[in-house]
Structures are given as structure tokens and as C-alpha cells.
C-alpha positions, 0 to 999 in steps of 0.5 A, spaced: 699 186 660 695 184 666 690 179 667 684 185 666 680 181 662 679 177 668 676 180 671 669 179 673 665 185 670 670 184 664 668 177 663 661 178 664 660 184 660 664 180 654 658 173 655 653 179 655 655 182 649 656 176 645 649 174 647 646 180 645 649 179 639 647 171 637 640 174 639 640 180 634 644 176 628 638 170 628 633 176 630 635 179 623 636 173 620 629 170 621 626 177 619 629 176 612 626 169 612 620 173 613 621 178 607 624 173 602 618 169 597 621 162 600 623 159 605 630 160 606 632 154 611 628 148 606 631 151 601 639 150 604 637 144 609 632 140 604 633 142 597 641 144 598 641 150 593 648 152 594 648 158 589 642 161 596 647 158 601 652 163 598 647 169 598 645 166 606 653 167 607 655 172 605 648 175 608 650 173 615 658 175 614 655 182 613 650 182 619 655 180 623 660 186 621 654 190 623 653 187 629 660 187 632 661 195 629 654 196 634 657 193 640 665 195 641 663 202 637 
């Protein structure tokens, strides 16, 4: 096992990836605010209601499943 992810394409291609993935992950998370009766991020910051942070959670751990599954698939 070499230095392979060192190099330049790799490194690159890995930044790339990783943006691209951020940028849908907040893409879809913006629309299921959207689709949703109340504002998911007053709910979470202001009114601090754990029992929707805990639908958010596992919301977010299921769209970052997919995202990574799209990306190295």
C-alpha cells in the first residue's frame, strides 16, 4: 500500500465528491423543510423540541446513506 491517494487527481476527486455530497445533503434538507407544515430549523434551534431533532437525525443519517451510496456506487 503506497502513497496513491496522494496523488493530485485522487486528492482532488475526493474534495469534489465530498462537495458534491454537502451540496445535495443540504439540497434535499432544504426541500423537506419545504414539504413539511412548520419550519424544521425554528422548531430545532428556537423551540428546541428533541423528540423532531430526533426525526431531523435520523432524516440526515438516511440521506447521507444514500448520498455516499450514489457517489462510490
Amino acid at each position: 500500500m503506497g502513497m496513491e491517494w496522494l496523488r493530485a487527481g485522487a486528492f482532488f476527486g475526493s474534495i469534489v465528491y465530498a462537495l458534491i455530497g454537502v451540496l445535495v445533503f443540504w439540497l434535499s434538507f432544504i426541500v423537506i423543510d419545504k414539504l413539511t407544515p412548520y419550519n424544521l430549523w425554528e422548531e430545532l434551534v428556537e423551540k428546541q423540541n428533541m423528540a423532531l431533532g430526533v426525526v431531523v437525525a435520523a432524516m440526515c443519517l438516511g440521506i447521507s446513506i444514500i448520498v455516499a451510496a450514489a457517489i462510490h456506487g
